[in-house]
C-alpha positions as CSV (number, residue, x, y, z in Angstrom):
1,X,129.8,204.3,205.3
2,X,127.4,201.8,203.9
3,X,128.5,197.7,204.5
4,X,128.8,197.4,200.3
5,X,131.2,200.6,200.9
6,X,133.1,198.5,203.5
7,X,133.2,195.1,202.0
8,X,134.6,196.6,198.5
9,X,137.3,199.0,200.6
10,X,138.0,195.7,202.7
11,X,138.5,193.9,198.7
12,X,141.0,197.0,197.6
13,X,142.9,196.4,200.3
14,X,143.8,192.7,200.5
15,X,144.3,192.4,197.1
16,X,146.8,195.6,196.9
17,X,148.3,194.7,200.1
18,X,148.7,190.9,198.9
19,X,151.4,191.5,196.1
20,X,153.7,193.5,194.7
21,X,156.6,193.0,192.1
22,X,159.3,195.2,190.9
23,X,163.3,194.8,190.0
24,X,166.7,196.3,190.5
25,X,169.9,196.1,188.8
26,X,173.4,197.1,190.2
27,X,176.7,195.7,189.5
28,X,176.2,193.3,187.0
29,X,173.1,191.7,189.0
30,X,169.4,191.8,188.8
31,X,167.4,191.5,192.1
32,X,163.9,190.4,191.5
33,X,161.3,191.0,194.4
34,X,157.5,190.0,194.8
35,X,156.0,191.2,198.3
36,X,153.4,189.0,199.4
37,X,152.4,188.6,203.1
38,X,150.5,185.3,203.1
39,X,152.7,182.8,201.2
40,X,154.5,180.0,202.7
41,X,156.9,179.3,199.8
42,X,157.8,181.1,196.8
43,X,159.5,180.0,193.3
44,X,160.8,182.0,190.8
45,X,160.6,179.9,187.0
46,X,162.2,181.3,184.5
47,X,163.3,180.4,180.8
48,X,166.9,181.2,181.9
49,X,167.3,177.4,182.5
50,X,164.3,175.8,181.0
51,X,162.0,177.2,183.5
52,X,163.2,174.8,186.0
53,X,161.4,176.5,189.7
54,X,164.0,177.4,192.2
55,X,163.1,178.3,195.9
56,X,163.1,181.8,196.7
57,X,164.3,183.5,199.8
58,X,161.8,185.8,202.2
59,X,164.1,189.0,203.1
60,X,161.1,190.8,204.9
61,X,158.6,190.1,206.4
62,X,156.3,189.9,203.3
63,X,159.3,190.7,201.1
64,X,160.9,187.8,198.5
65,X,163.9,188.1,196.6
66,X,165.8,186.5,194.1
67,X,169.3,187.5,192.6
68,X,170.7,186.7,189.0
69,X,173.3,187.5,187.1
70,X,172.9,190.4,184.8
71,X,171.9,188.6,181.6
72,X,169.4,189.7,178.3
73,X,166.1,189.5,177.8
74,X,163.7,186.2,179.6
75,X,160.5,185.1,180.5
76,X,159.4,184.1,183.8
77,X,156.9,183.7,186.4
78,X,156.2,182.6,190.3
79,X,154.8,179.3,192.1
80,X,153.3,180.6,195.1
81,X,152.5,178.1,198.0
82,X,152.5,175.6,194.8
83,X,149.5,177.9,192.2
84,X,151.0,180.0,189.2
85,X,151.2,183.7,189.7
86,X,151.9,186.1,186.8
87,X,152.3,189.8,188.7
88,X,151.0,192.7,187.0
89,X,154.3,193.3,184.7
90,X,155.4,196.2,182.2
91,X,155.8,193.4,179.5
92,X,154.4,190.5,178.5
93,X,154.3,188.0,176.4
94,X,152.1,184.7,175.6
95,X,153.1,181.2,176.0
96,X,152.8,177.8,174.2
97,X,149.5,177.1,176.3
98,X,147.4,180.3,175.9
99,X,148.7,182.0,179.5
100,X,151.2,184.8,179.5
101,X,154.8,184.9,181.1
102,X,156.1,188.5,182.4
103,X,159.2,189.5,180.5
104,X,162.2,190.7,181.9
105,X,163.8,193.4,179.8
106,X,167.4,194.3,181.4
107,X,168.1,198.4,181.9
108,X,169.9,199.8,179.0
């Protein structure tokens, strides 16, 4: 293997190993979860309360989770060790300042 071959392999890697996001729901709750290994602190803004950022809690050992009550449609995003960070999501939608939020769409 040729050292461009490593250094872009190397790239893959930490960036797919870095972060992750996906959702559950189950009995009348959603659990929201973003794996990422290297952050300190993690919170979860949503326009469920005026995006107002509320501490998340590390279940794993690069594993965050927050849980909600089961509620419609809303956008939302992440704070990671204090930087924005929009996870690849299914949906999105723009904001008031040219960036996107993810949107949560509930199971049917």
């Amino acid at each position: 293997m040729t050292r461009f071959s490593l250094s872009v392999l190397s790239a893959v890697f930490f960036v797919a190993g870095c972060a992750g996001h996906f959702h559950r729901e189950e009995a009348g709750r959603g659990h929201i979860y973003l794996k990422d290994s290297r952050a300190s602190v993690i919170h979860f803004v949503s326009s469920l309360d005026g995006f107002e950022p509320h501490r998340i809690e590390k279940t794993g050992s690069k594993t965050w989770q927050i849980t909600l009550p089961k509620t419609g449609e809303f956008r939302y995003f992440y704070l990671v060790d204090g930087k924005i960070h929009l996870p690849e999501c299914p949906y999105r939608e723009m904001d008031d300042f040219g960036s996107y939020n993810c949107l949560y769409k509930p199971d049917p």
